[in-house]
C-alpha positions as CSV (number, residue, x, y, z in Angstrom):
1,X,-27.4,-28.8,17.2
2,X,-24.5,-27.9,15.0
3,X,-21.6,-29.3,13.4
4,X,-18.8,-30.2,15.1
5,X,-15.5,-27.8,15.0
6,X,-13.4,-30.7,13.7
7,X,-14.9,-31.1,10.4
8,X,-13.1,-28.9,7.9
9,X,-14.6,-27.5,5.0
10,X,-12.5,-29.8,3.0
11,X,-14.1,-32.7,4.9
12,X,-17.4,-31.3,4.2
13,X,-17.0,-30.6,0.6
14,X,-16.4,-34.3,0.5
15,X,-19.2,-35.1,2.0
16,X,-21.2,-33.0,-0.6
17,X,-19.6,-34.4,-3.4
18,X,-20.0,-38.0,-1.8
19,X,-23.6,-37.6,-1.3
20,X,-24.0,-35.3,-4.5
21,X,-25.8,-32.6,-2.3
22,X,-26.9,-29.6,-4.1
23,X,-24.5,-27.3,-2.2
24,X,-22.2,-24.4,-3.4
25,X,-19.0,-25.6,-2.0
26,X,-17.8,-22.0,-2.7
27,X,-19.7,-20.8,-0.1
28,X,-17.9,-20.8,3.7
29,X,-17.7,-23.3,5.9
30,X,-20.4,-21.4,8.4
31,X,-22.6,-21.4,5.2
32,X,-21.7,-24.8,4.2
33,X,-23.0,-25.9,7.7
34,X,-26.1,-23.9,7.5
35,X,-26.8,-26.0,4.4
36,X,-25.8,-29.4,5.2
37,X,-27.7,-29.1,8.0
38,X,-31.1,-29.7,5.9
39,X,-29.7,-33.2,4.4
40,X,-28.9,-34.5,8.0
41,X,-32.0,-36.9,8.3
42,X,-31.9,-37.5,4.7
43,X,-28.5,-38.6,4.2
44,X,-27.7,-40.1,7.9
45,X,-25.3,-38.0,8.5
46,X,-25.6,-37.8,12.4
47,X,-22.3,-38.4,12.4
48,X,-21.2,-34.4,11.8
49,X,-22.5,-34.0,15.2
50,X,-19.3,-35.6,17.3
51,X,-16.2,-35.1,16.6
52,X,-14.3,-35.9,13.8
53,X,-12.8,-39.7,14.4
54,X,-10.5,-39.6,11.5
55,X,-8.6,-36.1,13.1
56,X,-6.2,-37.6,15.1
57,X,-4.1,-33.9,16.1
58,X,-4.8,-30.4,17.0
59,X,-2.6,-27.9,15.5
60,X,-0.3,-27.7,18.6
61,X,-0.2,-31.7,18.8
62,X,0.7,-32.0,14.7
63,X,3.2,-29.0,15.1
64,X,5.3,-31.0,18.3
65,X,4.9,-34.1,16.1
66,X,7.1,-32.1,13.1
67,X,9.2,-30.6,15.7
68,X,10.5,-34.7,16.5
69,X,10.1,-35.4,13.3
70,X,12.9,-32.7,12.8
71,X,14.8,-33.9,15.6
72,X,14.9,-36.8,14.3
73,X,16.1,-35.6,10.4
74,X,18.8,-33.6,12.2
75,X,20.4,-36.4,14.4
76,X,20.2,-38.7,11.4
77,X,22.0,-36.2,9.1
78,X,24.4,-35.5,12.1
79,X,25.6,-38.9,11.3
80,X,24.1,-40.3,14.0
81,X,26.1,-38.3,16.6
82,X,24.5,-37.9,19.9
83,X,27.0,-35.4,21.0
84,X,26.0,-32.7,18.2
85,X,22.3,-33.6,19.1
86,X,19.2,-33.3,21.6
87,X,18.8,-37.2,21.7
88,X,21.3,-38.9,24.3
89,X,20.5,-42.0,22.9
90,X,19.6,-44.3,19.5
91,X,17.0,-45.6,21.6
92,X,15.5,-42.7,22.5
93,X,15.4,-41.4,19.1
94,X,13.5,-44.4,17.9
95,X,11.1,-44.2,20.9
96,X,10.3,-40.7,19.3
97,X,10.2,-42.4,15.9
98,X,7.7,-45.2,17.4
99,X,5.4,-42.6,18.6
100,X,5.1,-40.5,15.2
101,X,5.2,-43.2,13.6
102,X,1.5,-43.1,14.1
103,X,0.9,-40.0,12.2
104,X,2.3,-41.4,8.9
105,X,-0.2,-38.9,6.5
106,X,2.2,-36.0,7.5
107,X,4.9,-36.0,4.9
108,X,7.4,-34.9,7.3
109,X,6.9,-38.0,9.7
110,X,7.0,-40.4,6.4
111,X,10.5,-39.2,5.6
112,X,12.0,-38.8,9.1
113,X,11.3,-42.5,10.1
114,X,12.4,-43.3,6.2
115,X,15.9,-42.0,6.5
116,X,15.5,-43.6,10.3
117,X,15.1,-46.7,8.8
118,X,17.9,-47.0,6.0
119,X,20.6,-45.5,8.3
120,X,19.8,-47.7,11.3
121,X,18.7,-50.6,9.1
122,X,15.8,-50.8,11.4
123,X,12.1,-51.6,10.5
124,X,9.7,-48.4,12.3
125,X,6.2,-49.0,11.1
126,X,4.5,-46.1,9.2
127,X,0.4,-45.7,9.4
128,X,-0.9,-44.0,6.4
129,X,-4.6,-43.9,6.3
130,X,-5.5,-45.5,2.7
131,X,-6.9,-41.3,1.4
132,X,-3.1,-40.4,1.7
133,X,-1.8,-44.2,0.6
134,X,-3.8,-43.6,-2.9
135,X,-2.5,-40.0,-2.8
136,X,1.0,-41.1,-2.7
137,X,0.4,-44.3,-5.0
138,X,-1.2,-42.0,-7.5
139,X,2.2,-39.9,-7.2
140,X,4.2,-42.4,-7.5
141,X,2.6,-43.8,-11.0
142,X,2.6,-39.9,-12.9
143,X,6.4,-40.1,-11.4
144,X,6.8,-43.5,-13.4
145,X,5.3,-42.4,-16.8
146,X,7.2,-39.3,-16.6
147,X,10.3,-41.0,-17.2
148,X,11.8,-40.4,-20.7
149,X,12.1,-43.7,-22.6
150,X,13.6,-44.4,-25.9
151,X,11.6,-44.6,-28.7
152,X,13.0,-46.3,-31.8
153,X,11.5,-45.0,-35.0
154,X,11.6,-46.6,-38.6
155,X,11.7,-45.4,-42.0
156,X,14.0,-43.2,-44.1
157,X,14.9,-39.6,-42.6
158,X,16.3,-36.8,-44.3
159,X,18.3,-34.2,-42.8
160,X,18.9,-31.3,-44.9
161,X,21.7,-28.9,-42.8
């Protein structure tokens, strides 16, 4: 048997740095496979053997899913004009923002049902699975301690000019 197609060699290398293998995660991801398969027993990880479960799209599925996610951006930034866009309704452009709304890791979904949200003053979920929700959180906190602050200083200064 052999690893399933839907594991990345991201997802593997995290599985070697997980389990601490001693792997070269330089190596590619055939190699990478060669290798893992000798810790499968050892580790438990039958699992490498199905598909992935936490790969929700294929390439052509995540592309459509940007293309509405798009759609979406443009007819919001039309000014929510359905005669300058594909949508012939609101509701059908929050049906579309329902469905990708699933697929909250892909930045482009986040910020389409965002701007959704404020203009319509509407409440779309967003599912981020909690890899990408410490990813953005992470963000989000280097973002707040980059902010210049003022610092006040005391003493006696000279300035010679």
């Amino acid at each position: 048997m052999s690893i399933h197609s839907s594991f990345t060699k991201k997802d593997l290398c995290k599985i070697i740095d997980k389990h601490n293998l001693n792997i070269n995660i330089n190596l590619n991801r055939n190699n990478i496979c060669k290798e893992i398969l000798n810790y499968i027993d050892e580790y438990n990880l039958q699992y490498l053997y199905k598909e992935n479960e936490f790969k929700k799209l294929s390439i052509k599925e995540k592309d459509n899913v940007i293309l509405i996610a798009k759609k979406i951006k443009s007819f919001v930034k039309s000014g929510l004009d359905i005669n300058k866009n594909t949508y012939k309704s609101q509701d059908d452009a929050i049906s579309d923002a329902i469905y990708i709304g699933q697929y909250g890791d892909i930045s482009s979904v986040r910020k389409a049902i965002e701007i959704l949200n404020k203009s319509l003053n509407i409440e779309i979920p967003i599912i981020i699975s909690e890899n990408i929700k410490k990813t953005l959180e992470e963000k989000e906190q280097i973002k707040k301690n980059s902010v210049p602050t003022l610092q006040v200083k005391y003493g006696k200064f000279f300035v010679e000019f």
